[in-house]
C-alpha positions in Angstrom: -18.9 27.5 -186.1 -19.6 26.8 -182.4 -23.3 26.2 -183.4 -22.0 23.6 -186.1 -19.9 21.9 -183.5 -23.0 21.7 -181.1 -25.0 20.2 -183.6 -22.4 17.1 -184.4 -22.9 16.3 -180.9 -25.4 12.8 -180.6 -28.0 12.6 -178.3 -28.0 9.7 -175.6 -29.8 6.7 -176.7 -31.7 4.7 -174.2 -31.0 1.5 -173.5 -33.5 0.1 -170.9 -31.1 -3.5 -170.7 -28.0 -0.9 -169.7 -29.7 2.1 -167.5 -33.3 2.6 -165.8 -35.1 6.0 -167.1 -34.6 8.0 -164.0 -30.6 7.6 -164.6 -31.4 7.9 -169.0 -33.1 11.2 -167.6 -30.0 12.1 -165.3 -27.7 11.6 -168.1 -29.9 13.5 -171.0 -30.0 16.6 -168.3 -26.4 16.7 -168.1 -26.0 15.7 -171.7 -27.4 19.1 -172.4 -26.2 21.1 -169.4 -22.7 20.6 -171.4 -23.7 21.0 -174.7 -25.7 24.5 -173.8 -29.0 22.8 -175.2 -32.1 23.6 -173.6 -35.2 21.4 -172.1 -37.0 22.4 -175.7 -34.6 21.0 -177.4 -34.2 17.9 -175.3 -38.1 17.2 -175.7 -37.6 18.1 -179.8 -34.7 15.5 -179.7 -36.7 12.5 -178.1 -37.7 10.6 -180.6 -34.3 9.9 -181.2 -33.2 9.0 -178.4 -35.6 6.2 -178.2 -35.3 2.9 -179.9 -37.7 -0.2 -180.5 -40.9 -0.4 -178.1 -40.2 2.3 -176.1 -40.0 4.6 -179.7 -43.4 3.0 -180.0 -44.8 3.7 -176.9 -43.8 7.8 -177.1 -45.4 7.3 -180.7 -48.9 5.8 -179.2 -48.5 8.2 -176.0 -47.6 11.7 -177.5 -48.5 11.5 -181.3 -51.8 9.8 -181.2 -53.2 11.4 -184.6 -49.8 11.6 -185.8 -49.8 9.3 -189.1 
C-alpha cells in the first residue's frame, strides 16, 4: 500500500522559463528526500521530468545509440 501511494506521486517537471537547473535540481533532491526515493531512481525518472529541447538534449547526450 505505501509503495502504491509512493508511486502515484509525479515527478517535477522542468521548466527552464519558471526555474534555472541548479534550483530544478534543489527541488528534485527534496522531491525525493520526501517521497523516500533514491538518487537511482531520480536518474531512472529523468526522462520525464524533461520536456521539449532539453528532453532532446538528454536524448543526444546520454542515449547516443539509443534508437
Amino acid at each position: 500500500m505505501e509503495l502504491d501511494s509512493r508511486r502515484a506521486k509525479f515527478w517535477p517537471i522542468f521548466f527552464p522559463k519558471l526555474e534555472s537547473i541548479m534550483s530544478f535540481i534543489q527541488t528534485v533532491n527534496e522531491f525525493c528526500n520526501a517521497q523516500t526515493r533514491t538518487e537511482a531512481d531520480a536518474c531512472r525518472a529523468l526522462p520525464l521530468m524533461l520536456r521539449d529541447q532539453w528532453l532532446q538534449a538528454y536524448r543526444d547526450v546520454v542515449l547516443p545509440d539509443d534508437n
